[in-house]
C-alpha positions in Angstrom: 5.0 92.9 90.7 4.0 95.4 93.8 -0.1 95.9 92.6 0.2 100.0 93.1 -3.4 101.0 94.0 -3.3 104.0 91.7 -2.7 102.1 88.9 -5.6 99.9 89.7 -7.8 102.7 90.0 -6.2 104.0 86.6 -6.9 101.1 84.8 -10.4 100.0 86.4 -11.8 103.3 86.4 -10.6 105.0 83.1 -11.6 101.7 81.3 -14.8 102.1 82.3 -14.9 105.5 81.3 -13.6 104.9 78.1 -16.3 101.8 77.7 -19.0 104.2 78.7 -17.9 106.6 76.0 -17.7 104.1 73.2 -21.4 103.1 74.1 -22.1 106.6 74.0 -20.7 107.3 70.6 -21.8 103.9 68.6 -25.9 105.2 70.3 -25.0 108.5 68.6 -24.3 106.8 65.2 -27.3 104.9 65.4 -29.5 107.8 65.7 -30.5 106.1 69.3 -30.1 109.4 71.0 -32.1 111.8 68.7 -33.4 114.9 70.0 -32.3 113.6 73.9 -29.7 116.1 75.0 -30.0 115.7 78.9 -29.9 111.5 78.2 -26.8 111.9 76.2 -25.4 114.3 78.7 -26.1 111.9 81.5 -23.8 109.6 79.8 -21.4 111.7 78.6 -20.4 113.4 82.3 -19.8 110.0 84.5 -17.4 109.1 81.4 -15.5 112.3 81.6 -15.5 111.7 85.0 -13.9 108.3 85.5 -11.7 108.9 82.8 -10.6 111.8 84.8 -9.9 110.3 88.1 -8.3 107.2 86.4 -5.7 109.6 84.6 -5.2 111.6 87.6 -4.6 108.6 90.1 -1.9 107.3 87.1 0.0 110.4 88.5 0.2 109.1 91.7 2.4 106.8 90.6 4.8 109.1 89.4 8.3 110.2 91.6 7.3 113.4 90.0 3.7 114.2 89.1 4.5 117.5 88.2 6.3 116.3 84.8 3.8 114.2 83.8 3.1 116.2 80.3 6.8 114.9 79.3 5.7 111.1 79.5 3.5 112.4 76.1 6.8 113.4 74.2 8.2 110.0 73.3 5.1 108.7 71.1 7.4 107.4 68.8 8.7 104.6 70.7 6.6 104.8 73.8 3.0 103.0 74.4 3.0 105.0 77.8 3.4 108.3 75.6 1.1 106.9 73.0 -1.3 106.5 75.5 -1.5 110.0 76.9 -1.7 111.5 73.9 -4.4 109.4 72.8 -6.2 110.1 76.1 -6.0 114.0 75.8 -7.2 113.8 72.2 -10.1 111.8 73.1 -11.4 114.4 75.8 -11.6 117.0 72.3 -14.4 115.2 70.0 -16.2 114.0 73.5 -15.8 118.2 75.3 -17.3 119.1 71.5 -20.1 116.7 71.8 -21.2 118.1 75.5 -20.9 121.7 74.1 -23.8 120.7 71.3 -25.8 119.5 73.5 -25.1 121.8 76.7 -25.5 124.8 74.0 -28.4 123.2 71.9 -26.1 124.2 69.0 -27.9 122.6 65.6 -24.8 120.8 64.0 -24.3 118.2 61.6 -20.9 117.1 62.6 -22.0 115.2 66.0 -21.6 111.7 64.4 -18.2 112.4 63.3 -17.3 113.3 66.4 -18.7 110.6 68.0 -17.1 108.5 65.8 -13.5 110.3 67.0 -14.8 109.7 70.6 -15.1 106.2 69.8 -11.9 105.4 68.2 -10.2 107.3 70.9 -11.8 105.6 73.5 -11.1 101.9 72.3 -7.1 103.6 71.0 -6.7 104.8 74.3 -7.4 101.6 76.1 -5.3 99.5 73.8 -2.8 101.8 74.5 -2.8 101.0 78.2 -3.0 97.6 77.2 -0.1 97.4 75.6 1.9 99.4 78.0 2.3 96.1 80.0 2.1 93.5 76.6 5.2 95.0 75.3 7.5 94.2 78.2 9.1 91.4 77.3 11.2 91.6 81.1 7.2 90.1 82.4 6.3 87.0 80.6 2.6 87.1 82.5 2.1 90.8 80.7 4.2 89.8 77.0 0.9 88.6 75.7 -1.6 90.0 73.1 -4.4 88.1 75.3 -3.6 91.7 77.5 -4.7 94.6 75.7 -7.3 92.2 74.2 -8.8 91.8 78.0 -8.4 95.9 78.8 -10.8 96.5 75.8 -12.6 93.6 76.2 -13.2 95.0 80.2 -13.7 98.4 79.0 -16.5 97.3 77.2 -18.0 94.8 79.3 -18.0 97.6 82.3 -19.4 100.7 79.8 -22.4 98.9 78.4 -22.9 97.7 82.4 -22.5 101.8 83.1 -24.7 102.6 80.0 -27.5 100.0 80.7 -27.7 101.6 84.7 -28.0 105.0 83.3 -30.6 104.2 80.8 -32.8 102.5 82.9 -33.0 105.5 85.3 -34.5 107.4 82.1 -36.4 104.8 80.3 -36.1 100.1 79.8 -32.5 99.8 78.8 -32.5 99.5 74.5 -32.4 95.6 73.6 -29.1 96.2 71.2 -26.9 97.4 74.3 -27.9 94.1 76.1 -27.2 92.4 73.3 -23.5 93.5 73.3 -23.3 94.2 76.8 -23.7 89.9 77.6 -21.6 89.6 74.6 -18.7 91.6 76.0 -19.4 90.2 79.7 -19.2 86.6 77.7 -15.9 87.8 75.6 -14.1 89.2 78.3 -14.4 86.1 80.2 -13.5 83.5 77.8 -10.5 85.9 77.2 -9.4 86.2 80.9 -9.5 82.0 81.2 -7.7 81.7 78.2 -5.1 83.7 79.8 -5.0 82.4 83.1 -4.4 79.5 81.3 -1.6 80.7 79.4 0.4 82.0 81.8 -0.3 78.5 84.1 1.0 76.9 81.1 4.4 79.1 80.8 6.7 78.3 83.3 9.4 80.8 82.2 12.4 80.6 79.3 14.8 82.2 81.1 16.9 80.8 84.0 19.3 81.5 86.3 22.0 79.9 84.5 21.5 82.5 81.5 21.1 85.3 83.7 24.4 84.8 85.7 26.1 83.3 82.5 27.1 80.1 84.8 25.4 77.5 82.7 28.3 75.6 82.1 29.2 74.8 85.6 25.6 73.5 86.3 22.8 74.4 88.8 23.2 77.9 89.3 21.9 78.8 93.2 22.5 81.8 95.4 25.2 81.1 98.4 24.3 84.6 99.9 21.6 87.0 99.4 21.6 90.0 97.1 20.7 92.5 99.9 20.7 92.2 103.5 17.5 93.9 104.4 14.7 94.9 101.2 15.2 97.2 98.4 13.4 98.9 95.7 13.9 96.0 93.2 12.7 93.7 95.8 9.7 95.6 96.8 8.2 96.6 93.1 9.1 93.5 91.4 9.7 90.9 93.8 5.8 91.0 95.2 4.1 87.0 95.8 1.0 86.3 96.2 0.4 82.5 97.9 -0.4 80.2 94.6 -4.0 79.0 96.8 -5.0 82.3 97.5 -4.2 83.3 93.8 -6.5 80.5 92.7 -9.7 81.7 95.2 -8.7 85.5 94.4 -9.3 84.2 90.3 -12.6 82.1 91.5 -13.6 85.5 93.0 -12.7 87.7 90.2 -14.5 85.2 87.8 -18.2 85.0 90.4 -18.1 89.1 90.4 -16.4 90.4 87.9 -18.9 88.1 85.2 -21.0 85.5 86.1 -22.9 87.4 88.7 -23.2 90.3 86.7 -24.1 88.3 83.5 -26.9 86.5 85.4 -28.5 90.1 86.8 -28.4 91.5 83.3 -30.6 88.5 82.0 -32.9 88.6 84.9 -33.3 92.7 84.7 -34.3 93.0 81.2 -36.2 89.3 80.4 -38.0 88.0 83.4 -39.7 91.3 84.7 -37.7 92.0 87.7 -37.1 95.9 88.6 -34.8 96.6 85.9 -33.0 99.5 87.8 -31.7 98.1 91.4 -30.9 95.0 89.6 -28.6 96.7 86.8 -27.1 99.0 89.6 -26.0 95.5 91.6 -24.6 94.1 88.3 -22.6 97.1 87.8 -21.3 97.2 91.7 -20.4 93.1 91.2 -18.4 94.4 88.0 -16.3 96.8 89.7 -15.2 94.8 92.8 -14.6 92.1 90.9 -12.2 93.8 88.0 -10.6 95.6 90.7 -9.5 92.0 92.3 -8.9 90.7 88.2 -6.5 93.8 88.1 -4.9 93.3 91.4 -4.0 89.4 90.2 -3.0 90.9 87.3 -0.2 92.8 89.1 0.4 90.4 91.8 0.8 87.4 90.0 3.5 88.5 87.5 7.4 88.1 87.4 10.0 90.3 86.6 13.3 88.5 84.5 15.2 90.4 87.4 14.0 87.8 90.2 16.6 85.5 89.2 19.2 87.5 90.9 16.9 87.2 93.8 16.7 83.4 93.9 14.1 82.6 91.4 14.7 79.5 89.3 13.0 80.5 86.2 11.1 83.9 84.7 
């Protein structure tokens, strides 16, 4: 599949938001944040903020950007609809919470609402998940190892975001590290374990079912489909080279975890400036999600390929 740059934005960026958000919220319940409006805030705006420009590069994609609110009408059957409604819902308990504390309003109901941020949040990115897991036309997406890995991401880059900010106001709290390694650990083991998978699945259908031809033998193209490239082949017929898959993964793997993983321990147990070595952590996140998410585009294969000369999907 093409890897549309607005998507990867979307997904990178609105995931993190989202993460960022949930950290937010579960501080909230724990009482972590009592009586610190302008530390809360500082949280709360660069989550709005990515969530924003993820949802608003999603439009990009769109032929028509301007009918975007119609994607929301289908919930019923629709993960894409699901998801948009779940996202606009989300911005209501999170818009309350920065009216509290913008308007020093004494209110009980700010852990409910953080709770409502936090389901939103983790609802949201399941959603987007599950956009891709339930197309059954893309065995590399048909997977619950996906949406697994988007909230499993969303969480490992949040507590990343939400250990940077903290340590510009005070040492980052020991329980956020805590999860924070464990979600850089999870989301790890998770993205192997799928990389694995999809090595492992070379594709049930063929050519022979597609074109119906089974009975005569080897089904294989005497002329092309097309005689110069179309839609079909540009948006689902993208290849990325098998090596340079493998050193793009390598990459992904070294940024997007390891690296990261390693400046987290070193910034809050061996004394090291906490701040510019959280603030590299998070930078080695983001470049290296951005590649995971471009492999996740470029390495899958629509069913439709086998008109196109693919043996197997």
């Amino acid at each position: 599949m093409h890897p549309a740059y607005s998507v990867i934005l979307f997904t990178t960026a609105s995931g993190a938001g989202y993460g960022l958000l949930f950290w937010l919220s579960l501080g909230i319940q724990i009482g972590y944040f009592a009586g610190d409006r302008w530390q809360s805030l500082a949280m709360l705006v660069p989550a709005l903020a990515l969530i924003t420009i993820g949802l608003l590069s999603s439009m990009l994609h769109l032929g028509h950007p301007e009918r975007a609110h119609r994607a929301m009408s289908q919930w019923r059957s629709s993960w894409l609809s699901r998801e948009g409604v779940a996202a606009l819902s989300t911005y209501v308990p999170a818009s309350l919470m920065g009216m509290i504390w913008l308007l020093e309003i004494d209110t009980n109901f700010l852990p409910a609402l953080a709770i409502l941020a936090a389901a939103g949040a983790m609802i949201t990115v399941y959603c987007t998940g599950m956009i891709y897991a339930s197309l059954r036309t893309i065995r590399h997406w048909n997977l619950g190892l996906v949406p697994l890995f988007y909230i499993a991401a969303a969480a490992t880059t949040g507590a990343l975001l939400f250990l940077l900010i903290q340590s510009i106001f005070a040492r980052a709290p020991d329980w956020v590290a805590v999860t924070g390694v464990a979600a850089i650990a999870m989301a790890m083991i998770v993205k192997l374990i799928y990389w694995r998978t999809i090595d492992g699945n070379k594709g049930q259908y063929t050519a022979e079912m597609a074109t119906g031809l089974g009975a005569l033998g080897t089904v294989r193209p005497l002329d092309p489909p097309h005689t110069m490239p179309n839609f079909v082949m540009r948006e689902m017929g993208y290849k990325v080279g098998r090596k340079h898959a493998r050193k793009l993964r390598r990459v992904a793997v070294a940024l997007a975890f390891i690296l990261p993983l390693a400046m987290v321990l070193l910034a809050l147990y061996s004394g090291w400036p906490q701040l510019p070595m959280l603030a590299l952590a998070t930078l080695s996140a983001a470049i290296g999600i951005v590649v995971e998410r471009w492999l996740f585009f470029a390495e899958a294969e629509h069913v439709a390929m086998l008109y196109y000369g693919a043996a197997r999907a």
